[in-house]
Phi, psi and omega in degrees: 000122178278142162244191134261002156318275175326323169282326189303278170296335176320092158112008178312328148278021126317315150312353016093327201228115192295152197259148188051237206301109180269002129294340177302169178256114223292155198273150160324145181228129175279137159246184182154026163269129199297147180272141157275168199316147185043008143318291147350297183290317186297261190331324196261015156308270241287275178318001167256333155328285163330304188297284170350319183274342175290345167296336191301099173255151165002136177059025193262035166240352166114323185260010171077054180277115174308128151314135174308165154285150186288329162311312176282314176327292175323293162337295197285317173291342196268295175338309196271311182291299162328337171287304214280009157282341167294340181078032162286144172314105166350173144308114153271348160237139167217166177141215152280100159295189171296304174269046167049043175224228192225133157239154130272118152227154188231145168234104216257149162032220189287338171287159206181128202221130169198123230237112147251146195235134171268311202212194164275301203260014165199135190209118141227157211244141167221154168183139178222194166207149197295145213124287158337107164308321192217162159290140192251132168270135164260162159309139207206000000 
């Protein structure tokens, strides 16, 4: 089932992903599209978050979680600033996963999309909706 939630995010970490050295540190996106009222405040939850996570070592949850590498941290902020300069909806979960990469996810009604990024060259994209036996990957 298409929404435009799901199109808004559907290839989106195409922004994301950097050309030659898939270590390098991914270039910066300018924004600069108007917000509606408390938008703002969401995205900029998601990106301190983000930032945060560029900090992260080993073991930063007390149960021996791998630190994202700082190229997917980069990465996962290039992600998040290009939606929200497309004027996508925040996230309601975001952060560092356990096995060391950023997820984005979002749950809109019954539906549900969640973008993890490990690197510049590895993304991956899910979404179902509740109910769905399985989650479908999209290209990402």
């Amino acid at each position: 089932m298409n929404t435009p939630f799901l199109e808004s995010v559907r290839g989106a970490t195409h922004y994301s992903r950097g050309t030659g050295d898939p270590y390098r540190q991914a270039a910066t996106v300018t924004t600069g599209v108007g917000e509606t009222p408390g938008t703002g405040a969401k995205w900029g939850a998601v990106i301190d978050v983000l930032l945060g996570a560029r900090s992260l070592a080993d073991d930063w949850d007390g149960q021996g979680a791998a630190a994202p590498p700082r190229v997917a941290v980069d990465s996962a902020l290039n992600l998040a600033l290009s939606l929200k300069s497309h004027g996508a909806p925040a996230p309601t979960d975001y952060g560092a996963t356990v096995d060391g990469g950023v997820t984005l996810t979002w749950h809109v009604g019954k539906e549900h999309v969640v973008i993890e990024v490990t690197s510049v060259l590895e993304v991956e994209g899910y979404r179902w909706t509740d109910g769905d036996a399985k989650a479908v990957r999209f290209p990402v």
